[in-house]
KEDO-682153 format. One record per atom (N, C-alpha, C, CB): x, y, z. Coordinates in steps of 0.05 Angstrom, whole numbers, plus 5000, padded with zeros to 4 digits. Glycine has a CB too. Example, Ala and Ser with C-alpha at 12.3 -4.5 7.8 and 13.67 -1.06 7.14 Angstrom:
<rs>
526448865156524649105156526449345156522649115181525749555142527349795143525850015157528249885114
</rs>
This chain:
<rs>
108809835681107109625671105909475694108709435652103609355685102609265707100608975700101009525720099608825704097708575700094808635708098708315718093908525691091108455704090008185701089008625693089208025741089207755726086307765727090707475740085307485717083307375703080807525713083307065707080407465748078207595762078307855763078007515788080208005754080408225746080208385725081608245751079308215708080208345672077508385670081908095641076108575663072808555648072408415628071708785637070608265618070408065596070708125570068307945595070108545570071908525538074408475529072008725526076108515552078508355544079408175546080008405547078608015561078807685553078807615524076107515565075907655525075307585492077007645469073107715484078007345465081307385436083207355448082207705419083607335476085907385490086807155501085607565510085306965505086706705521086106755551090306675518086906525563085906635596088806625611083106375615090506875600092006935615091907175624093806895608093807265647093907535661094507735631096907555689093508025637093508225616095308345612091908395616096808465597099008595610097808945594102808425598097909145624097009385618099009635633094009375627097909825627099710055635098010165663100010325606099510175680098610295704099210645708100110115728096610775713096311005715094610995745095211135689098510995773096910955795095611375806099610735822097511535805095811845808096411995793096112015831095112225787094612405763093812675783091812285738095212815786093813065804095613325793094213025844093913465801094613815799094713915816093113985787097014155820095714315839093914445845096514425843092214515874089514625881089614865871088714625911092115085866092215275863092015355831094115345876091015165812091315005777088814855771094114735772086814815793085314675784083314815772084614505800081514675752080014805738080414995717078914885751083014915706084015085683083214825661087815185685083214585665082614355639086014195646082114545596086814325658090214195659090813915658091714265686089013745681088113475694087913345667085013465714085213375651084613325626086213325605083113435621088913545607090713475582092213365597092113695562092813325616095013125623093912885624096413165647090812785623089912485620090312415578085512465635090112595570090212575542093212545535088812845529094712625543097212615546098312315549097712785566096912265573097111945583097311745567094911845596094711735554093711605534094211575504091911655536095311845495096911845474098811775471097211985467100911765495103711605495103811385502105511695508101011295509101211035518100210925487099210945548099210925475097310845450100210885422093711125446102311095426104611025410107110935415105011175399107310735453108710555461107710345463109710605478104810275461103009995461104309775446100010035447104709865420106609615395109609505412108209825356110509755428112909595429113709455458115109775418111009555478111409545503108809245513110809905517108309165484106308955486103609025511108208655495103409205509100109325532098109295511099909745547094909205532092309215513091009465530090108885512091609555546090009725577091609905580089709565608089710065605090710255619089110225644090610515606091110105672089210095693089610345707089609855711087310555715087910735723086710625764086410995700088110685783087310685812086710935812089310605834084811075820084011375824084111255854080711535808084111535859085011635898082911655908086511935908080011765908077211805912075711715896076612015914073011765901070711765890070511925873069111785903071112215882071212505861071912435840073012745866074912305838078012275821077012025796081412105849074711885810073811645789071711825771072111325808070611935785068912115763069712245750067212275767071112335752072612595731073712405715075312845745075412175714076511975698074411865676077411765717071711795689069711755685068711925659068711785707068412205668067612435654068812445621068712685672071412405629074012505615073312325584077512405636073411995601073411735576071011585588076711485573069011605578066911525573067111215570066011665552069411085547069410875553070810675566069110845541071210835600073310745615070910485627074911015640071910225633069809985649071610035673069509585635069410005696070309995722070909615724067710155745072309665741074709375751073209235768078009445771073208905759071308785785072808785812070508445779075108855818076408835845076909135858079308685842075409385849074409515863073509775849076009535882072609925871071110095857072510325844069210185873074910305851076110695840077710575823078210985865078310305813079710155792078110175764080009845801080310235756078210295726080310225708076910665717079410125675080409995657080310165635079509755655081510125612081310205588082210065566082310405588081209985552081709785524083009995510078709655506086109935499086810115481085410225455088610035475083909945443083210035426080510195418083709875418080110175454077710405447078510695444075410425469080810725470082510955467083211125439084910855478084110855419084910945392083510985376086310825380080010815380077810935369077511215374075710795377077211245398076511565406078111715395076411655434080411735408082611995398084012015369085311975417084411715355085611825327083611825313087811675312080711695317078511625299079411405287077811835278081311195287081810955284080210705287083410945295
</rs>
């Protein structure tokens, strides 16, 4: 688990929230081996992520998922993956995820 404070939170999650720190799930690396890549592997293991995070959310009190990607490459592919990931005002390979967009997308919820 991890926080996100104020100058850090993107303003959709503020909104409803009060102006306290966030409390989210940190996804600091995600890698495969070079000798595995390009099978889709990366991608079920980000889906993976997110699915267990979205049916420990109720009890682990998280609204997020802050992902730190390692490169530039690593943010795109994140990028690619969830469309509705918002990049982090405190840097660039910081990226966010509103659960409940997560749960929009994947259960159709």
């Amino acid at each position: 688990m991890a926080q996100l404070d104020l100058a850090a939170t993107p303003k959709r999650i503020i909104i409803g929230a009060g102006h306290y720190p966030q409390p989210v799930a940190l996804l600091a690396r995600l890698g495969v081996d070079y000798r595995h890549e390009g099978k889709g592997l990366g991608a079920a293991l980000l889906v993976d992520v997110v699915t267990r995070l979205l049916v420990l959310s109720e009890e682990i009190g998280c609204r997020g998922l802050l992902i730190h990607a390692e490169t530039e490459v690593a943010r795109e592919f994140y990028l690619h993956l969830i469309p509705e990931l918002e990049r982090s005002p405190t840097g660039d390979l910081h990226l966010v995820l509103l659960l409940k967009d997560a749960r929009r997308t994947l259960l159709g919820s």
